[in-house]
BATILO-130082 format. One record per residue (C-alpha): residue in three letters; x, y, z. Coordinates in steps of 0.5 Angstrom, whole numbers, plus 500, padded with zeros to 3 digits. Each point is the difference from the previous one (the first is absolute). Example, Ala and Ser with C-alpha at 12.3 -4.5 7.8 and 13.67 -1.06 7.14 Angstrom:
<recs>
ALA525491516SER502507498
</recs>
This chain:
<recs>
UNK402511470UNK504506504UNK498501507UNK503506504UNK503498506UNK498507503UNK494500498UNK498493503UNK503503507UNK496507500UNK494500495UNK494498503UNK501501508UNK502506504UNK507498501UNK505506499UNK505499494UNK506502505UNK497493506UNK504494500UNK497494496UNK497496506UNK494501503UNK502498507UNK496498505UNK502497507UNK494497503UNK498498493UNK508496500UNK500496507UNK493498498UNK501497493UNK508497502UNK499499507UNK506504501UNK501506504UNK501507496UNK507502499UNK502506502UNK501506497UNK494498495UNK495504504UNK494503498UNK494503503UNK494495502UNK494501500UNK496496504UNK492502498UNK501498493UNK498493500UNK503495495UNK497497494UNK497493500UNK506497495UNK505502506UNK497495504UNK502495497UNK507502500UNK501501493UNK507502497UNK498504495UNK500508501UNK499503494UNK500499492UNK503506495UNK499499493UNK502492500UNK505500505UNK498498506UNK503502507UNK500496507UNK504504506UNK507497497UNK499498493UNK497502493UNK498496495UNK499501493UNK494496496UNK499498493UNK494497495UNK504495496UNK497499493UNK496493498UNK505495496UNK496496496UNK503492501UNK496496496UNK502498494UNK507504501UNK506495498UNK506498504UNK505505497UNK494506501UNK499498507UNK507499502UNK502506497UNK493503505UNK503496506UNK507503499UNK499507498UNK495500508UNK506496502UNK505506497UNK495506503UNK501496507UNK507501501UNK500507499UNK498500508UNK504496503UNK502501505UNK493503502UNK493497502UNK493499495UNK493499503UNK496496495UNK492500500UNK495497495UNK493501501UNK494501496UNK494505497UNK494498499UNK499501492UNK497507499UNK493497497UNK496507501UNK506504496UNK502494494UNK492500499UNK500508500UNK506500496UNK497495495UNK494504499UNK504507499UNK503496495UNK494498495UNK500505494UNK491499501UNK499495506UNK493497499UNK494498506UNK503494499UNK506501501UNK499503507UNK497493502UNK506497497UNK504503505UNK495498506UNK501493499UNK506501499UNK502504506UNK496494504UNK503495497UNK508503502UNK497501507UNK498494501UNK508497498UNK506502505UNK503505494UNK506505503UNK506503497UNK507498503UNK504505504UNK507499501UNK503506504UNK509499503UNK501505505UNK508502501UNK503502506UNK503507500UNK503500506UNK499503507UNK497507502UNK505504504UNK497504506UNK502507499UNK501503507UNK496507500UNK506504502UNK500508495UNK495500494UNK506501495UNK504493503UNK493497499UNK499502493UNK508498498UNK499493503UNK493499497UNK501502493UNK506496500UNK497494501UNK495503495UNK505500496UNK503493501UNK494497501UNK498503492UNK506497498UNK499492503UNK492501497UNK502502493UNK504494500UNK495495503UNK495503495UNK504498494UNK502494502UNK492498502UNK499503492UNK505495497UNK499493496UNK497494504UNK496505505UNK498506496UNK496502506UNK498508501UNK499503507UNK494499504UNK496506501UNK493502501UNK494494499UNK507496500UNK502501506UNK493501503UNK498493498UNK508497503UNK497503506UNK493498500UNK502493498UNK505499506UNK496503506UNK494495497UNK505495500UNK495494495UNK494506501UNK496502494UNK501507499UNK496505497UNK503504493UNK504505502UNK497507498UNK505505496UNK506501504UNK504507499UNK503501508UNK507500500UNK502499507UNK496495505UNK502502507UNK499495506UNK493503502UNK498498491UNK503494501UNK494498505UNK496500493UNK502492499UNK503499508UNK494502504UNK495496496UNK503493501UNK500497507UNK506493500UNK499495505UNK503494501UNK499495506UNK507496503UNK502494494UNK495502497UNK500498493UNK498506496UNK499508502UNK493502499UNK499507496UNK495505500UNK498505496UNK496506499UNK502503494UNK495498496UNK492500500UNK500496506UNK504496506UNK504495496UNK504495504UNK505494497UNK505495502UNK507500498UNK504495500UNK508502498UNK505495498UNK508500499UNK504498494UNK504494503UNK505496497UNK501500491UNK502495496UNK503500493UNK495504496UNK501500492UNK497508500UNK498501493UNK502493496UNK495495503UNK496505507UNK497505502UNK502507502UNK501497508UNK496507503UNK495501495UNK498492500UNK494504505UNK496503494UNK499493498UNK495499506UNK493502500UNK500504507UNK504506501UNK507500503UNK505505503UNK508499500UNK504505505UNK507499500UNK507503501UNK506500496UNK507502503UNK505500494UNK507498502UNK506503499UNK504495497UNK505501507UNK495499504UNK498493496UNK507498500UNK502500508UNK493497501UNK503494495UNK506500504UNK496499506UNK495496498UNK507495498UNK504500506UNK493498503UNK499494495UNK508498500UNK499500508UNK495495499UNK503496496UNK506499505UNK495499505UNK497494497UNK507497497UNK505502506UNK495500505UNK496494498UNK504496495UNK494500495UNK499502493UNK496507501UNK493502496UNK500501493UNK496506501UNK506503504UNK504499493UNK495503495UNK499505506UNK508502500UNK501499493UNK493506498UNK503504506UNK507500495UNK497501494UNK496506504UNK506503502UNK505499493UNK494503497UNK501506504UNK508501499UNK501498493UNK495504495UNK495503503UNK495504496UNK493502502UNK497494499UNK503496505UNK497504505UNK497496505UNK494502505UNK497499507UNK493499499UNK493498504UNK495499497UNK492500502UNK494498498UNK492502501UNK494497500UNK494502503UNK493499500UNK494501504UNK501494505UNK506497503UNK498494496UNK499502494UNK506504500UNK505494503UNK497495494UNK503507495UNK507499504UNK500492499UNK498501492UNK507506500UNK504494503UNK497494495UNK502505495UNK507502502UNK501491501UNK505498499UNK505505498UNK499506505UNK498498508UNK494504502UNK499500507UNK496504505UNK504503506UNK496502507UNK500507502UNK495502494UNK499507502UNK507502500UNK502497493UNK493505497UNK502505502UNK506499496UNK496501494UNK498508503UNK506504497UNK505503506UNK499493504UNK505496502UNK502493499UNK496495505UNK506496501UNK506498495UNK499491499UNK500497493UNK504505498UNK501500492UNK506501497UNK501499492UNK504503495UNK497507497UNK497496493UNK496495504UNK497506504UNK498503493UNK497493498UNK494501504UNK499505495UNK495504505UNK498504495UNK497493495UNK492500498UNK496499496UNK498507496UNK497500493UNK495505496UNK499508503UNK495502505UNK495505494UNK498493496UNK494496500UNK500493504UNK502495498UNK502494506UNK506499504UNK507498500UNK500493500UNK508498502UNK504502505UNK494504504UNK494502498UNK498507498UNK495504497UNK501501493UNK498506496UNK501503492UNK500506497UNK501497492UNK501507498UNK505501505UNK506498496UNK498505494UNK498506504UNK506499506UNK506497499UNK499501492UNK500492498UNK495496497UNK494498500UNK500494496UNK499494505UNK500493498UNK495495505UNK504493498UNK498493502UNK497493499UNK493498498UNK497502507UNK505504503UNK494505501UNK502505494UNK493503499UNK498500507UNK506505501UNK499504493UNK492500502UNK501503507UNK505505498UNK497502495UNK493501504UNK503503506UNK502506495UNK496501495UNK495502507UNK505505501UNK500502494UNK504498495UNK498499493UNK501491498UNK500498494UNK501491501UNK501496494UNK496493502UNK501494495UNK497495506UNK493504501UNK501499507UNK502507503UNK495504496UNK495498506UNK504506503UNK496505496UNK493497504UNK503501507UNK495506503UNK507505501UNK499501492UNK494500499UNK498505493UNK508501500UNK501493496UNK500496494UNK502494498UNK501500493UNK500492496UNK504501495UNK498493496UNK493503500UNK502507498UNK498502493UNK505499493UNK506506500UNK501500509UNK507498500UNK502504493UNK508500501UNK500508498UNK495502505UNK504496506UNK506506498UNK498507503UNK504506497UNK504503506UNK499507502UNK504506500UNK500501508UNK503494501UNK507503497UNK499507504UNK506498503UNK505498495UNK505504497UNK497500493UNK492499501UNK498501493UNK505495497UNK500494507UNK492501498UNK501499491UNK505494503UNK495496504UNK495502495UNK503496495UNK501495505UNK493499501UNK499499493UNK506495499UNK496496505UNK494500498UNK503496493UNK503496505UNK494498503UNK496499494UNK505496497UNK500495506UNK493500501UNK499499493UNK505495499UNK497495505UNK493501495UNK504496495UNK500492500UNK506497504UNK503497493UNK500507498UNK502505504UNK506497501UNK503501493UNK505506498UNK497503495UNK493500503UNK503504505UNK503504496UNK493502495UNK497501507UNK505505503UNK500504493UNK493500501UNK499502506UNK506506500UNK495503494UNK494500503UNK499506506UNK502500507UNK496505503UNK496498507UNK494500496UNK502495494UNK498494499UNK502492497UNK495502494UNK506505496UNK504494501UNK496495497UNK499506494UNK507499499UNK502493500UNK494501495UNK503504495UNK506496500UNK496494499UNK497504494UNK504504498UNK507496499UNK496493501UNK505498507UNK497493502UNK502501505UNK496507502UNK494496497UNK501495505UNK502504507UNK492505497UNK497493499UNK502497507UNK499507503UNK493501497UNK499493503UNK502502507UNK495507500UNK494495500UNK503495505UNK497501508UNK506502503UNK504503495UNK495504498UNK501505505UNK506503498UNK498502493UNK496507502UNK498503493UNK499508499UNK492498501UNK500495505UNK505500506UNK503505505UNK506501505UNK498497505UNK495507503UNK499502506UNK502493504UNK506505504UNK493503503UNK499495506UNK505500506UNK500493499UNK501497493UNK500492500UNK501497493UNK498494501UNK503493494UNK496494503UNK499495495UNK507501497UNK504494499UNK507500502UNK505495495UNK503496503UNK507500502UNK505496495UNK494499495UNK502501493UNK498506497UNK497498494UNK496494505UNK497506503UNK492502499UNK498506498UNK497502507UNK508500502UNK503503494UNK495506502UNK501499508UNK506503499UNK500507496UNK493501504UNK504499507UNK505505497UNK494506497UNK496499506UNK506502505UNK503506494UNK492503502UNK501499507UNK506504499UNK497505495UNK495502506UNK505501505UNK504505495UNK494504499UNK501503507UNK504506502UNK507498501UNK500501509UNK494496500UNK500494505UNK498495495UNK500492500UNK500494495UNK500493501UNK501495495UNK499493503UNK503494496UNK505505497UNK505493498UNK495500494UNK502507498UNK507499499UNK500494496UNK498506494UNK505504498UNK496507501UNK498497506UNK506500503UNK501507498UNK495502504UNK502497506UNK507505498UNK495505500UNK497500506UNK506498503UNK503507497UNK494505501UNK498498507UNK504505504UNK498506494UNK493498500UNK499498507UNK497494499UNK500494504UNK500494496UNK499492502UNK503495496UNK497493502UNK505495498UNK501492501UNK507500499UNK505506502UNK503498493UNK495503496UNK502508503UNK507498500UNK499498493UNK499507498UNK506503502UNK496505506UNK503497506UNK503507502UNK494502498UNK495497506UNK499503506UNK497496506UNK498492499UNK496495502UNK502493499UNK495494503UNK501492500UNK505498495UNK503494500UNK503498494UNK508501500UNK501505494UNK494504502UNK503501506UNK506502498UNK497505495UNK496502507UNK506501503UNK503505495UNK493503499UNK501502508UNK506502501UNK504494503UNK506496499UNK498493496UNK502494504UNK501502507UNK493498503UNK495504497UNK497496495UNK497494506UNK497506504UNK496501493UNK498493501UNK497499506UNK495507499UNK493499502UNK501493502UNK495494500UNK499495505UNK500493495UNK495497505UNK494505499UNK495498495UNK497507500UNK502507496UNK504504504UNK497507502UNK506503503UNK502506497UNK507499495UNK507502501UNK505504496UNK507503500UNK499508500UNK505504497UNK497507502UNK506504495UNK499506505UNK508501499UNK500502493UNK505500496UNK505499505UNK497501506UNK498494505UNK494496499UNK496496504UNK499493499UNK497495504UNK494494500UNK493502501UNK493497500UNK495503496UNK494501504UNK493503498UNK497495504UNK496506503UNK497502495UNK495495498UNK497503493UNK506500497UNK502494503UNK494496496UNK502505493UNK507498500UNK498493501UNK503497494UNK500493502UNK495495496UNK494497506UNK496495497UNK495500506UNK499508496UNK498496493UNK494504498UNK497494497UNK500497506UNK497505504UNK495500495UNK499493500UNK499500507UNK495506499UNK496497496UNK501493504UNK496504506UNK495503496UNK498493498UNK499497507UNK497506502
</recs>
């Protein structure tokens, strides 16, 4: 962002262009700095004019243009510092994260950085107004959803992190008001050279490691708003548009606070007016002492941003002067001359040995200076810092147990320690003000001032999405998700894997997602081999727009291959450079995998022994390829086909394959792919509700590693019919315009893939989810199952819940995105942890990892362990309950019915 120097000095006040840059005044000078006023820096005074309630108080601060700040002598230039993601980062991108800082940082030497950390309460009213103006159709019941969800984020101390550096401009000349014309050349020089230094400061706060942007407006605002009312809430700052703040403006936030604090006292008591009422809070500060050794990012935290690990909100002030590499040097120089005297004095004077830490002292200072003579290179700069830290709350005792937690957390690498003279360290956290004393100076090499990472935080999901919990790592933040976003915004995909163990809470999450946004709008279509997600269609949010369809119970013909194929529609290849032939190419398409389908579908009809044999495959093939394959086709011209041959040239082997088939068409299950031009159909009008559920209890799963020819017949049909159901699931997803928002979730989808059709309609939602703008979950026990399919660059974001074997780990780990071996897979093992002595089922909400894929194809994603919480949302809580109670059996509750009726 550019901003115009000239128009930050002028724009917005009554200042002429051709007057100096100094708003000057004596009486508002001897009374701020004690000093008298200098001469020949005389203005009118106007004594009737009374002085805002900020000035009081003595504040430094004097006006603020654009992000540049101005006391009577020094500017200072602020700026938002872009979210880095830390969690899940590995060693190389996080040292390369700490030295890109570090590299940005030495462009200042030689000048001072003010840091500061605050927090904004997270914007509950806007995210939910934004989710609503989000939803394609939102229901009734989706705005009761996001009441109880807007209760339940206000009830948990939810903000979002804001790290602002400000950097030194330099000093405000005081330009004597001599002849307008000598005025004006003075000051548009400075204008001029002060351009100049903030261009550059711009660039350099732009750059990697930093990527921070200027500080203006709300941004600014909020800076101001959260430094007068130092550990205050404060209320949401309004659209703010103004340029320029004059002192009397600034009164805003300075005359709505009053600070006192008694003698020693051990805290400064701050109260605030900005909001509805007077608020008054305790704030304790605390400075950075002395550091040990600190393995920043191999084994430990960022230093800095260690804070958001605490469920209370802290602030951080700090200033920053980089050295010169001289200056550095000489103070080497010095700092040895004094530790070789002291030497001498114990060796010559005492005739003793001296400490070892005078040793180690000298030899530090030696390779101190050697590093600033030989070499030198950005980062070897090296900074002089103080660092502050504040608590607050709404008594001095509460705010004092704050303090000694931030002091535990520090042990025992970094001393925290509490200083007296509390009011003048908090008023270091107000821009403008001048350090409260010079102990516990820090000085450290440039990289381990970038190690703190001030920017670090726990960041996943955007802010348009539907709740799904909190983060549950490095700290903890509100976690909202818009599946569509990845089609619709940064042009990825919507293919989303939900990976995990056996209850790692994969239906609870699909559940709720599916359930918050099928309220908004979205149409859904879920595939259930299990039967426990169609209780979702009883819920009152869907009452008259659900149905749960038993495919088990269906009539014969439901799941005929042909239908599960729709034709493609010519308006979807409007925008190809040859419409009518891209459309003839994905029609023969269609057809090829209709056959395909058919022929898998068909060939597990068939007993084991069979199946398995070349040229029973090869009759089958043959056959099917001389039938029709139109979406209104059927089985039946298949079996006339194998019939003829039968007939016709007496092939045993077509005999055979008709024999077994028309065997298959009476059976049960396998009935229901044999549809006849009389009896059956394509599946109707099942894409009609908003919520379809189809719904596969009662089918045995094989079992893994059983021979295939040991399998039973309810097995051998378990897997073409779990491959038809999630083809119709599909079928009802394409019969929607291309940009509408639509979903399918596919539960088990392990099962699917093991089908060789099965896999290629996992290919194929992977591939159509951005043309079709299509959500699509994807249940699995093992990451495997969608590496398998070779569509890993097709996934969008990720979940990945409990998973403790070692290979499935690893496959986890390349499913998300990280380096395999380094760490990751034991985070993945101790997700949602279960105590060995309960007894009793745990209630508490799962954990996953969440890839969000909001960074697209080359952008930058967030990643981050998060809770999955729906806990506030009871109906959903009892439908999406998927674990077996045996106090809920209905035998015994009829039992017990009947045993009451008796004794009555």
């Amino acid at each position: 962002m550019h901003v115009n120097l000239k128009a930050l000095f002028v724009k917005g006040t009554s200042q002429p262009e051709d007057e100096p840059l100094i708003d000057y005044d004596p009486a508002e000078e001897e009374a701020t700095t004690g000093r008298a006023p200098k001469a020949g820096r005389r203005r009118p005074s106007h004594p009737d004019v009374p002085k805002p309630r900020g000035a009081e108080m003595g504040w430094s601060l004097s006006r603020v243009a654009g992000h540049v700040t101005f006391t009577d002598r020094r500017m200072t230039a602020w700026y938002l510092l872009d979210p880095q993601m830390w969690s899940f980062r590995s060693v190389a991108d996080g040292e390369a994260l700490i030295t890109a800082m570090a590299a940005q940082l030495a462009e200042l030497t030689g000048r001072t950085m003010y840091g500061r950390i605050t927090s904004r309460p997270y914007p509950v009213a806007s995210w939910a107004a934004a989710a609503y103006n989000n939803s394609p159709a939102p229901t009734q019941g989706f705005e009761k959803i996001l009441e109880r969800d807007q209760l339940q984020l206000a009830t948990r101390m939810q903000s979002d992190k804001l790290v602002y550096f400000g950097v030194d401009l330099g000093t405000r000349s005081a330009v004597v008001d001599v002849t307008s014309r000598m005025v004006s050349d003075v000051a548009r020089r400075e204008r001029e050279a002060l351009q100049a230094k903030l261009d550059e400061t711009d660039a350099i706060m732009a750059g990697p490691g930093i990527e921070a942007i200027p500080a203006v407006g709300n941004d600014m605002a909020w800076l101001l708003a959260r430094s007068f009312a130092l550990g205050c809430p404060v209320p949401h700052q309004d659209s703010v548009e103004e340029f320029s703040w004059t002192k009397e403006d600034l009164d805003e936030f300075a005359g709505a606070v009053d600070w006192t604090a008694e003698p020693l006292a051990l805290s400064t008591r701050i109260e605030s007016t900005m909001g509805d009422g007077r608020i008054t809070r305790h704030v304790v500060v605390l400075t950075v002492g002395r550091m040990g050794e600190l393995l920043i990012p191999e084994k430990e935290e960022p230093w800095i941003a260690k804070t958001d690990k605490l469920r209370f909100p802290v602030e951080w002030s700090f200033r920053i002067d980089v050295r010169r590499p001289e200056d550095t040097s000489r103070e080497m120089n010095k700092l040895s001359d004094r530790i070789v005297a002291q030497i001498d004095h114990y060796v010559k004077d005492h005739e003793k040995d001296p400490p070892r830490q005078l040793s180690r002292q000298s030899a530090r200072a030696s390779e101190v200076e050697d590093e600033m003579r030989s070499g030198f290179d950005g980062l070897r700069t090296r900074v002089r810092g103080w660092f502050r830290i504040a608590v607050s709350g709404p008594t001095e005792d509460e705010a004092l147990a704050r303090a000694t937690a931030v002091q535990n957390l520090y042990k025992p690498n970094i001393r925290v320690e509490r200083e007296f003279d509390q009011y003048r360290l908090a008023r270091e956290f107000v821009p403008g003000e001048p350090l409260a004393n010079f102990g516990h100076t820090r000085r450290m090499p440039v990289l381990k001032f970038a190690a703190g990472v001030p920017a670090a935080t726990a960041e996943v999901g955007d802010k348009r999405g539907v709740l799904l919990g909190y983060t549950a790592g490095f700290a903890e933040r509100a976690v909202t998700w818009d599946p569509w976003y990845g089609p619709e915004v940064v042009e990825g995909s919507g293919l989303v894997p939900l990976v995990g163990g056996l209850g790692a809470g994969k239906s609870w999450l699909m559940g709720g997602v599916v359930y918050k946004t099928c309220a908004q709008g979205v149409t859904w279509t879920i595939m259930d081999p299990s039967g426990r997600l169609g209780a979702l269609t009883t819920l009152p949010e869907f009452r008259g727009m659900a149905l749960n369809v038993n495919l088990l119970d269906s009539e014969p013909g439901t799941l005929n291959p042909y239908a599960m194929v729709r034709n493609p529609l010519k308006q979807w290849f409007r925008d190809e450079e040859n419409p009518e032939v891209a459309w003839r190419l994905a029609m023969s398409a269609a057809e090829a995998q209709r056959r395909d389908l058919a022929y898998d579908t068909l060939r597990w009809c068939l007993p084991p022994a069979t199946a398995v044999r070349e040229e029973v495959q090869s009759v089958l093939r043959d056959a099917i390829s001389a039938a029709p394959a139109l979406g209104s086709s059927t089985v039946e011209a298949v079996m006339s086909a194998l019939n003829g041959r039968a007939t016709r040239d007496q092939d045993s082997i077509a005999r055979t394959i008709h024999a077994r088939l028309c065997e298959a068409k009476e059976r049960e299950l396998s009935r229901l792919f044999f549809a006849t031009p009389g009896r059956g159909h394509d599946g109707g009008d099942v894409s009609t509700p908003r919520l379809t559920v189809f719904n596969l209890k009662g089918l045995v799963q094989a079992q893994e590693g059983k021979p295939r020819e040991d399998w039973s017949y309810d097995e051998l049909m378990s897997r073409p019919i779990m491959n038809l159901a999630a083809w119709s699931a599909l079928r009802n997803v394409y019969r929607a315009d291309v940009h509408e928002r639509k979903g399918i979730a596919i539960d088990e989808a392990h099962e699917i893939t093991k089908v060789g059709t099965g896999a290629t309609l996992v290919q194929k939602v992977a591939t159509d989810t951005r043309k079709h703008n299509i959500a699509a979950l994807l249940s699995t026990q093992n990451a495997s199952n969608v590496l398998g399919q070779n569509i890993n660059n097709f996934v969008g974001a990720a979940f990945v819940g409990k998973t403790t074997d070692e290979q499935a780990q690893a496959d986890a780990c390349r499913l998300l995105g990280l380096p395999v071996g380094v760490g990751y897979e034991t985070v993945m093992g101790r997700l949602s942890p279960r105590s060995r002595r309960s007894h009793e089922r745990t209630q508490e909400p799962r954990e996953f990892i969440f890839r969000d894929g909001m960074g697209g194809d080359g952008g930058r994603g967030g990643i981050e362990e998060i809770r999955i919480d729906f806990t506030n949302h009871p109906g959903l809580s009892a439908a999406l309950d998927t674990t077996a109670d045996p106090t809920k059996r209905r035998s015994l509750r009829l039992l017990d019915e009947s045993a009451e009726g008796v004794a009555s």
